[in-house]
C-alpha positions as CSV (number, residue, x, y, z in Angstrom):
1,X,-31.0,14.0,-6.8
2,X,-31.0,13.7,-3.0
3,X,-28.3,15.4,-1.2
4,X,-27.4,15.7,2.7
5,X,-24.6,18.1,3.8
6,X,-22.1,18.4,6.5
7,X,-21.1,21.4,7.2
8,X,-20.5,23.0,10.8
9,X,-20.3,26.7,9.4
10,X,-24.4,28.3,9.9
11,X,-23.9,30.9,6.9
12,X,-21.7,28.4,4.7
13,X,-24.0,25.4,5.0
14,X,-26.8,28.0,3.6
15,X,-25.0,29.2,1.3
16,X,-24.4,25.4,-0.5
17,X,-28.7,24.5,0.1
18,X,-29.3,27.2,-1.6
19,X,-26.8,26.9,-4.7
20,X,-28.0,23.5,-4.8
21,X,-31.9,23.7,-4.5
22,X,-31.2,26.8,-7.3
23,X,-29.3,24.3,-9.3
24,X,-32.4,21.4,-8.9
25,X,-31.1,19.4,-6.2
26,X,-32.9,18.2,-3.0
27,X,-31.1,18.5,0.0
28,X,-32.8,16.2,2.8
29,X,-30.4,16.5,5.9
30,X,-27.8,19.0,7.2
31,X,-25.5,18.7,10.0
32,X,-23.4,20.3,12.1
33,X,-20.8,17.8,13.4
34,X,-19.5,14.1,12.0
35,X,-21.4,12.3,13.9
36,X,-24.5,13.6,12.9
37,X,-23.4,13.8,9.4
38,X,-23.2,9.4,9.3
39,X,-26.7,9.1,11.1
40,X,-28.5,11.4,8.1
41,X,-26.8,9.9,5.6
42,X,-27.6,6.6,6.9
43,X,-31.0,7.6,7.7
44,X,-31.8,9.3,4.4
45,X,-29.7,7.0,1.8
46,X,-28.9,10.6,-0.1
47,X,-27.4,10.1,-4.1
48,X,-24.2,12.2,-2.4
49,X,-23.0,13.5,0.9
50,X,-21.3,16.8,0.7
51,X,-18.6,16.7,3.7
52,X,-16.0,18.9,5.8
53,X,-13.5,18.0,6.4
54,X,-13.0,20.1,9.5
55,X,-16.0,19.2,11.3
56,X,-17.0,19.0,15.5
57,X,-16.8,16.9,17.8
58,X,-12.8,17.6,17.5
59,X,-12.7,20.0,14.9
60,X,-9.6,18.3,13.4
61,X,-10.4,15.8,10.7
62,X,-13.6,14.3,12.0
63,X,-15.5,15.0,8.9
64,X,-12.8,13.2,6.3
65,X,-13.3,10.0,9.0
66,X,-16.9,10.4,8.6
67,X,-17.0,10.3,4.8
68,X,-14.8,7.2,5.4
69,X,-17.2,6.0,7.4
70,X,-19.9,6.5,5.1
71,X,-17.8,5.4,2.3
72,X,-17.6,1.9,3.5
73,X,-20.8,1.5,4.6
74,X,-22.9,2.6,1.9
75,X,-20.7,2.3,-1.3
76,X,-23.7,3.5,-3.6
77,X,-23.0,7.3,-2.0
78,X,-21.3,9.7,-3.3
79,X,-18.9,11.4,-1.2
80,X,-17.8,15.1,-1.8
81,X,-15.3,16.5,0.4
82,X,-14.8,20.4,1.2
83,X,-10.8,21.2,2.1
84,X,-9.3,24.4,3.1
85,X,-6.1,22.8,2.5
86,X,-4.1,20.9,-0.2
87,X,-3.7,17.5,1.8
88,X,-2.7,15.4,0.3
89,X,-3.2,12.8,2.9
90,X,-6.9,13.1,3.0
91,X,-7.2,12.5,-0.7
92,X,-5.3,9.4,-0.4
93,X,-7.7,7.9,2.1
94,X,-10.6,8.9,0.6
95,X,-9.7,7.5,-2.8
96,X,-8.7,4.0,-1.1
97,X,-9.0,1.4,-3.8
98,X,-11.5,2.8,-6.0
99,X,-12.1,6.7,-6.8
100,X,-15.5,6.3,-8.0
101,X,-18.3,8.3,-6.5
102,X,-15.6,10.4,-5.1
103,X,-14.8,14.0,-5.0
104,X,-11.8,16.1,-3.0
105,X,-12.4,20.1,-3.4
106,X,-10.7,23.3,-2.1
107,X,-13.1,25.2,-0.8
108,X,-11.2,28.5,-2.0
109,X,-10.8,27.7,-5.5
110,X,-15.0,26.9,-5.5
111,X,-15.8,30.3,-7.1
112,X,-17.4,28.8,-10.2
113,X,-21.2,27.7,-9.1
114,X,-22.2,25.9,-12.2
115,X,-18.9,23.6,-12.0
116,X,-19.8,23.2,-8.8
117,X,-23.4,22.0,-9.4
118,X,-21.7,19.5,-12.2
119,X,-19.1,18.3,-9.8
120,X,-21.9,16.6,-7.3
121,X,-23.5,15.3,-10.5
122,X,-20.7,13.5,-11.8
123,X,-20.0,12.3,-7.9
124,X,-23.7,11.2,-7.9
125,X,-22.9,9.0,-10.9
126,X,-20.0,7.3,-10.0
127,X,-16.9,9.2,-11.1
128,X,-14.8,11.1,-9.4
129,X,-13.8,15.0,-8.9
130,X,-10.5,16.2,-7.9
131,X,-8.8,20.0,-7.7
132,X,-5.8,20.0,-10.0
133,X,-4.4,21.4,-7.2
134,X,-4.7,17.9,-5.2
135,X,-3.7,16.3,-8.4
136,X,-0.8,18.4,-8.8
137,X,0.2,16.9,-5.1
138,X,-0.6,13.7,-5.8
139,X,1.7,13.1,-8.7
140,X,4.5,14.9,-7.8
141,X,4.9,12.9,-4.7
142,X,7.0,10.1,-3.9
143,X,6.5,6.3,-3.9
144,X,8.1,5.0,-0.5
145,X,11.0,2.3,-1.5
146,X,10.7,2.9,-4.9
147,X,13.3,0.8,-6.5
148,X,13.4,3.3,-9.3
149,X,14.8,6.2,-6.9
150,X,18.1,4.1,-6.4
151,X,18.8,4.1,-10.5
152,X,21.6,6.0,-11.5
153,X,20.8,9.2,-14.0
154,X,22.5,7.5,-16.8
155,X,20.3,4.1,-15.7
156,X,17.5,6.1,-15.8
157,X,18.5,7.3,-19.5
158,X,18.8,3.9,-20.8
159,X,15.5,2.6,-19.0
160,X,13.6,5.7,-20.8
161,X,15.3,4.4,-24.0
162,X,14.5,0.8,-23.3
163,X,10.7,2.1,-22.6
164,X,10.7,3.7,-26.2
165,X,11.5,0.4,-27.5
166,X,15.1,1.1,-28.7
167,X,17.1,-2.0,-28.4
168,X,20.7,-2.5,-26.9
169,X,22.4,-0.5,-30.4
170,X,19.8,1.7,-30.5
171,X,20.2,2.7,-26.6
172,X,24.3,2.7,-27.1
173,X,23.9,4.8,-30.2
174,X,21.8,7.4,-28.7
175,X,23.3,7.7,-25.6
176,X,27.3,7.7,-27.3
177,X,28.4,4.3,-25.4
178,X,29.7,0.5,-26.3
179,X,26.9,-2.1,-26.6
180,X,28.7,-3.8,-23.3
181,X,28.1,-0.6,-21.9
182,X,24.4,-0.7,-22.0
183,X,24.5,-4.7,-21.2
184,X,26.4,-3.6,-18.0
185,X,23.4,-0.8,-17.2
186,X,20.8,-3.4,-18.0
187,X,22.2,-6.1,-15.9
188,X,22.6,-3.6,-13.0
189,X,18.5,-1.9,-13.6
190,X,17.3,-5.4,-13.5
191,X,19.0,-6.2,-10.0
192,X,17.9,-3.0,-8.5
193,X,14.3,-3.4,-9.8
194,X,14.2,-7.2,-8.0
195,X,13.6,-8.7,-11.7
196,X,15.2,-11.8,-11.1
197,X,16.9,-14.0,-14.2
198,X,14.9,-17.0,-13.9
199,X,11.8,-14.5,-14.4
200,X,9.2,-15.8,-16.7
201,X,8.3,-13.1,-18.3
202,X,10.2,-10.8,-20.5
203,X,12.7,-9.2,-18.4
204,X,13.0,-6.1,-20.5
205,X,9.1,-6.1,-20.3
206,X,8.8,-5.9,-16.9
207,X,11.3,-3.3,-15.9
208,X,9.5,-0.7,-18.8
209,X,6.1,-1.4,-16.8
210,X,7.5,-0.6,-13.4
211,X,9.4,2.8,-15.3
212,X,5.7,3.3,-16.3
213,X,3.4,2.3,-13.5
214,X,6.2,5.1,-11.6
């Protein structure tokens, strides 16, 4: 498995060859800076390019636009990024519209070598690597304009319900209410979700899959 790394630390570029070459790899290229980085990996067509984030000519996030770079370019490379930090941002971008052959580390929380080593494999092959800590991140973030943050608490309660598959008695008898009651919060989750009455589909249906898909 070819490998090229970008990586603008001398002593912490070494220190990843030789984990890898001990764990079997074959690392072609290094590079110091970004741009560097995108003309080995185009040069060499590596199974995975290990990236910082943090990388010269600007030292800010010139590596992460690299691996984007590279990303869109040549799809068939894996891209593994280093972080210091938990941003959540750079994962986002990375991941785009697919997460395969992606990977988004913190390079403090890489103290076990052989999960490292199984990390790039599992890059190299097409499926992705995240720290739970960026996962953590990513889930307890919030959608933008999400219809579902303008429910009331008791709306919420009777759209969990509705997602359980309780019907309209069910809903009223677990939440201690009139049937018109929960009619009344029905009618009023459907408005707020934008799931119109002349709808084709089931209208209950489609207001469970957006409580899901949230």
């Amino acid at each position: 498995m070819r490998i090229v790394i970008g990586e603008d630390q001398a002593l912490l570029r070494e220190g990843i060859v030789r984990l890898l070459e001990d764990a079997g790899f074959e690392v072609v290229a290094e590079a110091s800076d970004a741009r560097e980085l995108v003309r080995q990996v185009g040069e060499q067509r590596p199974d995975v390019a290990i990236v910082d984030v943090q990388m010269p000519p600007d030292n800010t996030d010139d590596g992460l636009r690299a691996a984007l770079a590279i990303r869109a370019a040549q799809p068939g490379v894996g891209v593994l990024v280093l972080s210091q930090f938990t941003e959540e941002r750079y994962a986002i971008d990375l991941i785009g519209e697919s997460a395969e052959g992606v990977g988004y580390l913190l390079k403090d929380r890489v103290t076990d070598f052989a999960g490292f080593a199984d990390a790039v494999r599992r890059v190299a092959a097409g499926g992705s690597v995240l720290d739970p800590a960026v996962v953590s991140s990513l889930l307890g973030r919030k959608r933008r304009d999400d219809p579902l943050d303008d429910l009331t608490p008791r709306e919420r309660e009777v759209l969990e319900l509705m997602a359980e598959g309780r019907s309209n008695k069910g809903i009223a008898q677990a939440l201690f209410v009139s049937a018109p009651a929960i009619e009344k919060h029905i009618t009023a989750i459907l408005a707020k979700l934008g799931i119109s009455a002349e709808s084709a589909d089931h209208r209950r249906v489609l207001a469970v899959l957006a409580f899901l898909r949230r």
